[in-house]
N, C-alpha and C positions, 0 to 999 in steps of 0.2 A: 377905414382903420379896423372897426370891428373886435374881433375876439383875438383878433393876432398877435397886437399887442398884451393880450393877457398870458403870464407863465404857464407851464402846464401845472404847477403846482395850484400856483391862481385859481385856473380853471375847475381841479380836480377839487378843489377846497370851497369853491364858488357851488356847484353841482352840488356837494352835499348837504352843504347848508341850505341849499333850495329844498333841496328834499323835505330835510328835519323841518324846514319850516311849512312846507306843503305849498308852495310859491306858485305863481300861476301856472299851469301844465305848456302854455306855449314857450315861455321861459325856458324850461325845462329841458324844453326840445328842443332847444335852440342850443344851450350845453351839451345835450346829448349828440346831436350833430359835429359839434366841432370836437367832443372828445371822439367821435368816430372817424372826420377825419384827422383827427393825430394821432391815431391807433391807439390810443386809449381804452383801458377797459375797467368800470368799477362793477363791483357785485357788493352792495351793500345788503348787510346781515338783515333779513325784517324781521324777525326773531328779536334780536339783541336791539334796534331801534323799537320795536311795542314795548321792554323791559326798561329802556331808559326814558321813554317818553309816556 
C-alpha cells in the first residue's frame, strides 16, 4: 500500500510538517521520493521558517 494511498495534498502537508519539526532525515526522503515521483515540487522559504520558528 505505501504512500499511494496518501493525497497529494496529504503528502505535500505530511513533507512539510516533517520539515518544521526536523523528523528523522530517512523519513524525509522517503516524502521526497514519492513527491518526486508525482512531479511534485516544494521550495520551502528557510528565511521565513528561521522567523517563524
Amino acid at each position: 500500500m505505501g504512500m499511494k494511498c496518501l493525497s497529494d495534498s496529504g503528502l505535500i502537508e505530511a513533507y512539510i510538517k516533517a520539515k518544521e519539526l526536523e523528523l528523522d532525515p530517512n523519513f524525509i526522503q522517503l516524502l521526497e521520493v514519492e513527491l518526486k515521483r508525482r512531479s511534485i515540487s516544494i521550495h520551502l522559504d528557510e528565511t521565513q521558517k528561521k522567523q517563524n520558528g
